[in-house]
VOBA-1610 file (N, C-alpha, C; in pm, whole numbers, padded with zeros to 5 digits, always signed):
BEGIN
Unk+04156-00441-02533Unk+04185-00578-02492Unk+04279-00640-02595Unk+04379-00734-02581Unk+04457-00772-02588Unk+04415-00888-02672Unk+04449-00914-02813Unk+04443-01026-02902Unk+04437-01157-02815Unk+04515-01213-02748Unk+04503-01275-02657Unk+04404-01305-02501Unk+04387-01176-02520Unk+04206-01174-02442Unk+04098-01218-02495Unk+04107-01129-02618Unk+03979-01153-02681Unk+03967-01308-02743Unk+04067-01401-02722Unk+04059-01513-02775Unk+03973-01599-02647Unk+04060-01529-02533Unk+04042-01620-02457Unk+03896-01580-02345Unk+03826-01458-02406Unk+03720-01435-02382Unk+03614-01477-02452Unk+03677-01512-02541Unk+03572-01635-02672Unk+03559-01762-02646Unk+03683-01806-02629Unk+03682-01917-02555Unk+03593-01961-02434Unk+03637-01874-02346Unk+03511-01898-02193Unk+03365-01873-02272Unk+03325-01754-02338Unk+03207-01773-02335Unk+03162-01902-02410Unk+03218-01956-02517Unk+03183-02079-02539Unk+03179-02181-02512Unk+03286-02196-02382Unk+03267-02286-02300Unk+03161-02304-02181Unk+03122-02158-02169Unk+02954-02151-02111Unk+02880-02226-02163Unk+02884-02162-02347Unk+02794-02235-02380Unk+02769-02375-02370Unk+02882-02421-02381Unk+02909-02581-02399Unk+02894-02643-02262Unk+02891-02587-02173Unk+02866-02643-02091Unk+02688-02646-02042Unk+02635-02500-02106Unk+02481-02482-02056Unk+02405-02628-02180Unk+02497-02624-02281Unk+02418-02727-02340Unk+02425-02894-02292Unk+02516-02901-02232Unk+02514-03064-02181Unk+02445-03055-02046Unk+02403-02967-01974Unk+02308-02949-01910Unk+02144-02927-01934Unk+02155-02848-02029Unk+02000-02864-02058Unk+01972-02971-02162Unk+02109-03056-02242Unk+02041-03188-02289Unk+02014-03282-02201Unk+02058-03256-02114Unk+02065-03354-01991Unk+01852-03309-01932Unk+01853-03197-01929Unk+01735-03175-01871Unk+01620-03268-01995Unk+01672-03172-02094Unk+01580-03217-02250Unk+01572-03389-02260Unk+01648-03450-02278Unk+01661-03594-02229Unk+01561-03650-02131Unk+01547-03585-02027Unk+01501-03645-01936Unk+01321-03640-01964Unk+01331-03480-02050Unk+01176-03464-02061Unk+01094-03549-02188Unk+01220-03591-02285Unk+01169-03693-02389Unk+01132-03781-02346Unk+01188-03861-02203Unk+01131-03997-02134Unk+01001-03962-02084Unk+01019-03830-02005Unk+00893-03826-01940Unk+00779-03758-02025Unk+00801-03754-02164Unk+00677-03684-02241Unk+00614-03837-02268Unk+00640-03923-02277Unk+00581-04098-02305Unk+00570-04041-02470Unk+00638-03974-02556Unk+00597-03984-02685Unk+00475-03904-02720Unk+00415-03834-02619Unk+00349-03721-02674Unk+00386-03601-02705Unk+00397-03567-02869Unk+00458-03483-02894Unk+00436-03345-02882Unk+00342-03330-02843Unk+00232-03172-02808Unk+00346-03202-02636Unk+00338-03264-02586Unk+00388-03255-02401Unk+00539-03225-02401Unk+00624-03311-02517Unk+00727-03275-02507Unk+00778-03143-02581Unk+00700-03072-02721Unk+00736-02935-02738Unk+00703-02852-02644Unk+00598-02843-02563Unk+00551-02713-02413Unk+00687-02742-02411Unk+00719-02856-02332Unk+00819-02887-02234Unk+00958-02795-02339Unk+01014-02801-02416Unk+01100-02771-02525Unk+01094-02689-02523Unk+01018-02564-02489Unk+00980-02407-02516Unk+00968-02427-02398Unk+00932-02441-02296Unk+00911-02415-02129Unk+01091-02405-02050Unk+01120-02505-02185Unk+01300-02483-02084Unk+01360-02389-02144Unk+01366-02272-02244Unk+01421-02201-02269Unk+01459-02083-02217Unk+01373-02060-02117Unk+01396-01924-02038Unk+01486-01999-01908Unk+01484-02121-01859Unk+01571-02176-01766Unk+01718-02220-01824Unk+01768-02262-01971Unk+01850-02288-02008Unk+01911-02143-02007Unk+01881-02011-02058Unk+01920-01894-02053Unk+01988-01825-01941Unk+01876-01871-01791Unk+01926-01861-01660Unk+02048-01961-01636Unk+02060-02044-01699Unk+02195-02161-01665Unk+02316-02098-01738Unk+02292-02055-01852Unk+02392-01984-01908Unk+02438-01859-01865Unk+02371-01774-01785Unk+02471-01671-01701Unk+02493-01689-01583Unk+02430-01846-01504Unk+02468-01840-01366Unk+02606-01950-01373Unk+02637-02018-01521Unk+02737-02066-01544Unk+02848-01945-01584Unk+02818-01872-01621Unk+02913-01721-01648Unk+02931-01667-01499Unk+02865-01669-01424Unk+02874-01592-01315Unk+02985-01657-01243Unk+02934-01813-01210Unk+03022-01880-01115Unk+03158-01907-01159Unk+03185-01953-01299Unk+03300-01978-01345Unk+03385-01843-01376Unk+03350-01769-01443Unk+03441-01593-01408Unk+03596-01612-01388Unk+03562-01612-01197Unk+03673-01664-01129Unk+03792-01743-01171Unk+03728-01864-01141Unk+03819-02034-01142Unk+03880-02022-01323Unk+03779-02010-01381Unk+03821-01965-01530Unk+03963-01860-01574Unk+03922-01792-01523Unk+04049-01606-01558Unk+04150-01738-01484Unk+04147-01759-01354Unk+04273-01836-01288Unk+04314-01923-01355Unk+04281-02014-01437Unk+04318-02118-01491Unk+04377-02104-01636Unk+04306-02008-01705Unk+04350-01936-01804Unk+04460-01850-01794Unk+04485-01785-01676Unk+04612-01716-01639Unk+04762-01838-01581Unk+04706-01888-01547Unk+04776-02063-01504Unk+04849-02112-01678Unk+04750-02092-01728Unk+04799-02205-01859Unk+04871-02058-01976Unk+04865-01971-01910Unk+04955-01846-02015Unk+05070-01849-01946Unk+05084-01842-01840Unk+05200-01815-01779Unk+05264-01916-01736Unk+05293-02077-01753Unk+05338-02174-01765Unk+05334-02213-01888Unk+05277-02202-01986Unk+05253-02201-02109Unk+05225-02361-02160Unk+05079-02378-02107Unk+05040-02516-02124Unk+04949-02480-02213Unk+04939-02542-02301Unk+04845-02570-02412Unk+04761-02707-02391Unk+04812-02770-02329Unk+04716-02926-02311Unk+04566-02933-02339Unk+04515-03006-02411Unk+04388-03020-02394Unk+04361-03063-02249Unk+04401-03168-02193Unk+04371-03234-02099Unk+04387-03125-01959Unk+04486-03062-01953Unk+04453-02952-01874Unk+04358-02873-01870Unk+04246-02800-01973Unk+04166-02770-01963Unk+04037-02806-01919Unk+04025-02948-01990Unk+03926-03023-01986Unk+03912-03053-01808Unk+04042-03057-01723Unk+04050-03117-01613Unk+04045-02996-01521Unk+04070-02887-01569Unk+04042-02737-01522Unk+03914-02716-01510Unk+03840-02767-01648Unk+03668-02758-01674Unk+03581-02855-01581Unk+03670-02995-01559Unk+03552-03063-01423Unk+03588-02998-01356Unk+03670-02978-01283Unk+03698-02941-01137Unk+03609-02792-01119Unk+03655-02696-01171Unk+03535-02598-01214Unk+03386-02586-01217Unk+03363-02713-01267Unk+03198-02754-01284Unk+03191-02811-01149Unk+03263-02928-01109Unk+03227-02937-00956Unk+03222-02875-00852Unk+03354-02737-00878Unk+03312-02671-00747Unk+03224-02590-00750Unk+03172-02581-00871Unk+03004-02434-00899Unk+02908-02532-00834Unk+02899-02674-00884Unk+02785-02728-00818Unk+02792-02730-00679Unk+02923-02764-00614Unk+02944-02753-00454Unk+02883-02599-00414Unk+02907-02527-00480Unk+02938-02421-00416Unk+02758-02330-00434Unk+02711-02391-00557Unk+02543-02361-00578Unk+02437-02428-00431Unk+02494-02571-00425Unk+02392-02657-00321Unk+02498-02734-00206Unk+02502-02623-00103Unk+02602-02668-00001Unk+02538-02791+00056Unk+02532-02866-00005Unk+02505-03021+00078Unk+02594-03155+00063Unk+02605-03252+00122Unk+02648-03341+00130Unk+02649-03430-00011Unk+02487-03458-00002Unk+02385-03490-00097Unk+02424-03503-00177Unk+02523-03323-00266Unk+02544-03326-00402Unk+02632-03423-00457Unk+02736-03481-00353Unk+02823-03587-00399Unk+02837-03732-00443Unk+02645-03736-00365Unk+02616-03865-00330Unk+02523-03878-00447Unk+02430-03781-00499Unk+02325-03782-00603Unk+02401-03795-00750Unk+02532-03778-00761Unk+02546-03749-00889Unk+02566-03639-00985Unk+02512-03521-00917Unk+02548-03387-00996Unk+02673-03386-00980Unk+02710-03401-00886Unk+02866-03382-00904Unk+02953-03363-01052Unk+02926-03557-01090Unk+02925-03588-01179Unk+02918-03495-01296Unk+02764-03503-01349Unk+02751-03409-01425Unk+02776-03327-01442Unk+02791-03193-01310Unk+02865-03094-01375Unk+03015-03087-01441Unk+03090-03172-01349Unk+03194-03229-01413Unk+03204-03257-01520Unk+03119-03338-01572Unk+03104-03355-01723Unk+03072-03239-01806Unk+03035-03175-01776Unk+02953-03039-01816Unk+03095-02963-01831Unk+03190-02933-01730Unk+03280-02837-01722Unk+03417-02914-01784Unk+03384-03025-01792Unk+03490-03113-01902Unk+03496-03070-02073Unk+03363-03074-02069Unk+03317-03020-02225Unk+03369-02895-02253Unk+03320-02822-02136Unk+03333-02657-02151Unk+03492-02624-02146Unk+03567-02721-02091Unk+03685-02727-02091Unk+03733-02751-02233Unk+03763-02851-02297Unk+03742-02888-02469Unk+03699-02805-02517Unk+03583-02727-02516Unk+03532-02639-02564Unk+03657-02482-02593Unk+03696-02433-02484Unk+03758-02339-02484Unk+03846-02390-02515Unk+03950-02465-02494Unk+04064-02536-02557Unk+04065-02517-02729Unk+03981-02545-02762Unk+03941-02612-02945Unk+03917-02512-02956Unk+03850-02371-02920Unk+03803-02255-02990Unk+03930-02110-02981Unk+03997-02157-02892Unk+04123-02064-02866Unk+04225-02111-02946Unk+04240-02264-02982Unk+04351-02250-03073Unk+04323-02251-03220Unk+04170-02307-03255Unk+04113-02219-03358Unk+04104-02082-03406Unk+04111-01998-03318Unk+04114-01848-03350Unk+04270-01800-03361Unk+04325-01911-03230Unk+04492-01866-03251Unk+04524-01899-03409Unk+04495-02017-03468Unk+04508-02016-03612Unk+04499-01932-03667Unk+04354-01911-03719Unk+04300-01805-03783Unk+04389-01686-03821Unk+04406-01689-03653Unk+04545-01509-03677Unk+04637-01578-03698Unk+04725-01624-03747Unk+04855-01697-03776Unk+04827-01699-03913Unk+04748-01768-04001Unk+04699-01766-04123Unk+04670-01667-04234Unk+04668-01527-04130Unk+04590-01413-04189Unk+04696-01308-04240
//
């Protein structure tokens, strides 16, 4: 693989990550309200989401794959560096995994939308900031 792969295979996976984490803070968040401050209810809960944050992190690898390689092949071969392209690569991405996870109407109207958007915004930034960090790195070396 190609110096340029492997950057940009670092990149996506960290933009998994970055994206599984504004999702499961989003979950984690929600369980601090609903623990009322009991701290025995909210660690279960803290250790109970770890095997589901794990499942979010490869079904966010799974779905993005695709839309990802394309967009990443988009921004090599026009040769955009933009943050904002990514980031806007990363909602749209996150929205169509959520469309495309819960074929309903619903999802547009509830708000996930949203969030994943936000989620694939990050993950967008994310790969952006870690690809031209490594592009450094080798430039430096």
């Amino acid at each position: 693989m190609s110096d340029d792969g492997c950057r940009a295979f670092g990149g996506w996976l960290a933009g998994c990550g970055a994206a599984t984490a504004v999702l499961s803070g989003v979950a984690q968040t929600l369980l601090m309200v609903a623990s009322g401050g009991d701290i025995m209810r909210l660690l279960g809960g803290v250790i109970a989401l770890l095997l589901p944050s794990f499942l979010v992190f490869v079904v966010t690898c799974l779905l993005t794959a695709i839309p990802a390689a394309i967009a990443i092949w988009l921004s090599e071969e026009f040769r955009i560096r933009s943050a904002g392209f990514f980031a806007g690569a990363g909602a749209a991405i996150g929205a169509l995994s959520i469309t495309v996870l819960l074929w309903s109407p619903a999802v547009w109207t509830s708000g996930l939308v949203c969030l994943f958007a936000a989620a694939g915004f990050v993950a967008g930034l994310t790969y952006w900031f870690v690809v031209r960090e490594l592009e450094a790195a080798e430039h430096s070396s």
